[in-house]
Every structure is written in structure tokens, then in C-alpha cells.
C-alpha positions in Angstrom: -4.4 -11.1 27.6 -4.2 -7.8 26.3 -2.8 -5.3 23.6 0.9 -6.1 23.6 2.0 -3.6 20.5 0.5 0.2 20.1 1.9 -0.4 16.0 3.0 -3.2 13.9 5.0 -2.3 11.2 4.8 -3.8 8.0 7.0 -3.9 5.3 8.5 -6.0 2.2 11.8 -6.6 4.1 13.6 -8.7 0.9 13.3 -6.0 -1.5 14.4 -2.8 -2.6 15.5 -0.3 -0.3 12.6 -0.6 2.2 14.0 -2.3 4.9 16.9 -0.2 5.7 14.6 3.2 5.3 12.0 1.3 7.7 15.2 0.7 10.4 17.7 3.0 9.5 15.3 6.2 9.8 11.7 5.5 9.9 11.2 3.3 13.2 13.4 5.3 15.4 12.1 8.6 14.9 8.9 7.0 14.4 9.0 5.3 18.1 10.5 8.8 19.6 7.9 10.8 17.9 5.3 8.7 19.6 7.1 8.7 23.1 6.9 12.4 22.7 2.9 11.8 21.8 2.1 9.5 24.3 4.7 8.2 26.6 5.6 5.0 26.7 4.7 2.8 23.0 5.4 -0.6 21.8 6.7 -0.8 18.3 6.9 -4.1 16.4 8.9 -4.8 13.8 10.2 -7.6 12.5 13.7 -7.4 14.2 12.0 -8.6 17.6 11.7 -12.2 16.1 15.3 -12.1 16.2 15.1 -12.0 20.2 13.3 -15.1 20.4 15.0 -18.1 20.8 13.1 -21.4 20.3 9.5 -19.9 18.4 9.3 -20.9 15.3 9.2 -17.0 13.4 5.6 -17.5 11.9 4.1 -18.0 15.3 5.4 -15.2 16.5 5.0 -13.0 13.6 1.5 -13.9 13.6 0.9 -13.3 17.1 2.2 -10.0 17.7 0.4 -8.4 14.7 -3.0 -10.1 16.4 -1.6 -8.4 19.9 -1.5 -5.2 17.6 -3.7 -2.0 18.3 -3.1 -1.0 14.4 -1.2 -1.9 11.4 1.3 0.8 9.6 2.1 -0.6 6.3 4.7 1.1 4.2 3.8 0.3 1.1 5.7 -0.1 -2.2 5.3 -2.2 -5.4 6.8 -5.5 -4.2 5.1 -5.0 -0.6 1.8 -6.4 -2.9 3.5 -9.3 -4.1 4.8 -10.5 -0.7 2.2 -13.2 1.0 2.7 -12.5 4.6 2.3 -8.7 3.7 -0.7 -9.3 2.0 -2.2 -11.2 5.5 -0.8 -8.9 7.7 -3.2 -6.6 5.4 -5.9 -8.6 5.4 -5.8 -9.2 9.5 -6.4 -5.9 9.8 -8.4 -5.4 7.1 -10.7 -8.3 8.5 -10.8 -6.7 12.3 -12.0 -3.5 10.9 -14.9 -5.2 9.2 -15.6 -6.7 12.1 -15.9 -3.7 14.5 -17.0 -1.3 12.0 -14.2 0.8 12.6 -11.8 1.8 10.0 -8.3 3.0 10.5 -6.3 0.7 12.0 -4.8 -0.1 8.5 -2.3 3.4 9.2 -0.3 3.2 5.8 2.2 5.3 4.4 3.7 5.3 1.1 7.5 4.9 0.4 7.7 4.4 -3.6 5.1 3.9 -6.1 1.5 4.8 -5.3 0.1 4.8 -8.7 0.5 0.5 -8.9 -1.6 -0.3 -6.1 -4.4 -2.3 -6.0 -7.8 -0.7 -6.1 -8.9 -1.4 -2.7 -5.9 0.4 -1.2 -6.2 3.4 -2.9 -10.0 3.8 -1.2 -7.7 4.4 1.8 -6.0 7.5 2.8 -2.4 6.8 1.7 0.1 8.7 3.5 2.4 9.9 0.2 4.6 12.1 2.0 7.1 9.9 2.6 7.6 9.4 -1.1 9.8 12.5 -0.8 12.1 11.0 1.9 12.8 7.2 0.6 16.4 7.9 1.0 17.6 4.4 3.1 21.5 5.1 3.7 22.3 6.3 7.6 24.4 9.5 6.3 20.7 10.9 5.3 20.2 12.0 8.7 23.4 14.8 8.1 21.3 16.2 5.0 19.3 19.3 4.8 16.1 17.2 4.1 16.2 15.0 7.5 14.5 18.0 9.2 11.7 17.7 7.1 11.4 13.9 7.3 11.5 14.1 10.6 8.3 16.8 10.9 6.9 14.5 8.7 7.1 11.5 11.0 5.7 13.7 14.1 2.9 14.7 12.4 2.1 10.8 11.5 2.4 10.2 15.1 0.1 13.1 16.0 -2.9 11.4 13.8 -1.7 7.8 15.0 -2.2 9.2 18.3 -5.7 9.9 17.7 -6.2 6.6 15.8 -4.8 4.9 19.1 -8.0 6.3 21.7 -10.4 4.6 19.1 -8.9 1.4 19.1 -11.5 -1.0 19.4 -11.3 -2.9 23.2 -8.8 -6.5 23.2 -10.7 -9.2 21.7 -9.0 -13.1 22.7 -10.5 -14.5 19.4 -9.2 -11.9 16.8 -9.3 -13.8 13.5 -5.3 -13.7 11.8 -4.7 -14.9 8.3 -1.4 -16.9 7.3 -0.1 -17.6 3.9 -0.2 -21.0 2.8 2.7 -22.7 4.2 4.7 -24.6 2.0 5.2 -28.3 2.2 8.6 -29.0 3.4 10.3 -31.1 0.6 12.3 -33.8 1.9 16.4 -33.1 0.3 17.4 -35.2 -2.6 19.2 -38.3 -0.8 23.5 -38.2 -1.9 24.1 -40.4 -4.6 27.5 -42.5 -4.5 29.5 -43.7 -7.1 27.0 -42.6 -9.8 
């Protein structure tokens, strides 16, 4: 086995605006940008565990980030509260310690900044796209869209570069999982009470 995904995106999907900035604007142009980088690239975002009939969502969720070259979170204040974002995180985070190699935690900042904990500001946050959190599709008719969109090809140039020091494929690449909760059994119907 291999690499299947050059990036994993990583977002809080069930709050705030983020999810329709991360597929309304910022994956496209982010995946073009890339082509135009390095040819051919494999995106994933969550929206591929819709394709898959019969996995069970975790499984897959949790594979593809470990068949992930690097990780580009797009941070905002409930993104810290979410489990699975904080072990997509920490997957990374763990593989860098591992190899020695930092920067395959890639993220950029879509709202807040200051909030974070302290171990993510030691990182080079991307704040730029602070300035270009606007989620609704008639965005890309305003002035501003040609700035976001330089924006995003200069992200791809660096993830470009972060991509040729990818550390070789590695079978046993630790992942971390939230707890899963126990399934409850449903309260039984109650007749003639």
C-alpha cells in the first residue's frame, strides 16, 4: 500500500459557516491550484465518505487521513471542540514526532486565531484566509474572489514544497480515534400506560 491522498482536509463540518467555505470555494480552487502545481492530486474531504456504500464512515474517515501525505486543517473556534478534529490533529501531529519532520500539519485560519490552544499557535498559522471567510457561492462574482483565489495559489505553491519532503509510506502509521460511544439500546414502547 501506498499514499492514496496528497491532502486531507480537515474541518468542523457541523458548525458555523465552515463547511460551505471549505466546499463552496476553498476545495475547488484549492484542488485546481494544485493541478496547476503538480499535475494530478488527490484531495480528501469528507464528501468522499458519501461515495462509499457499505463502510461504516469512521473506518473510512480514519483510513484515508492515515493514507494522507499531510493534513490542512482549517481552523476555527469550534474546530477545537470537535473530537475527531482533535485526532485528525493528533495523527498528524503523532507522525511528525515520529519522523522528525514537521509540516505536515498545513493549517490555515478561517475565523478566530486568538482562541487557540497554545500548542497550535507554535505553528505557522496561515491567517490569510481570515480576510476571505465569506461561505455563500455568489462570492465568487465579488471583487475580493481574485484575491482569495491568489491566496489559495500561493498555499499550493508552499504545499507543493511540503509535498517532496513527505516522509516515505509507512503500513503501521499510528491513527487516533475518539472514544466511541456506547450504543444505547432505544427505550422499549410502552402500551396502555
Amino acid at each position: 500500500m501506498d499514499y492514496e491522498f496528497d491532502v486531507f482536509i480537515s474541518y468542523r463540518r457541523s458548525a458555523g459557516h465552515v463547511r460551505e467555505w471549505v466546499w463552496n470555494h476553498f476545495f475547488p480552487i484549492l484542488k485546481g491550484c494544485l493541478e496547476d502545481e503538480i499535475g494530478k492530486v488527490e484531495i480528501f474531504i469528507d464528501r468522499h465518505l458519501n461515495d462509499k456504500i457499505g463502510v461504516p464512515w469512521p473506518d473510512e474517515l480514519v483510513g484515508s487521513l492515515r493514507r494522507s501525505r499531510l493534513l490542512v486543517p482549517v481552523l476555527s473556534a469550534p474546530y477545537f471542540h470537535s473530537e475527531w478534529c482533535a485526532a485528525e490533529w493528533g495523527t498528524m501531529e503523532e507522525r511528525e514526532r515520529l519522523t522528525q519532520r514537521q509540516g505536515l500539519i498545513f493549517p490555515v485560519v478561517f475565523a478566530d486565531g486568538e482562541n487557540f490552544p497554545a500548542e497550535v499557535h507554535r505553528r505557522q498559522l496561515d491567517n490569510a484566509f481570515k480576510n476571505y471567510s465569506v461561505p455563500h457561492l455568489k462570492y465568487r462574482d465579488s471583487e475580493s474572489y481574485a484575491d482569495f483565489h491568489q491566496e489559495v495559489q500561493r498555499l499550493a505553491g508552499n504545499i507543493r514544497q511540503r509535498l517532496e519532503q513527505v516522509p516515505e509510506w509507512c503500513d503501521d502509521w499510528p491513527t487516533k480515534m475518539p472514544p466511541v460511544a456506547e450504543a444505547r439500546p432505544a427505550p422499549l414502547p410502552r402500551f396502555g400506560a
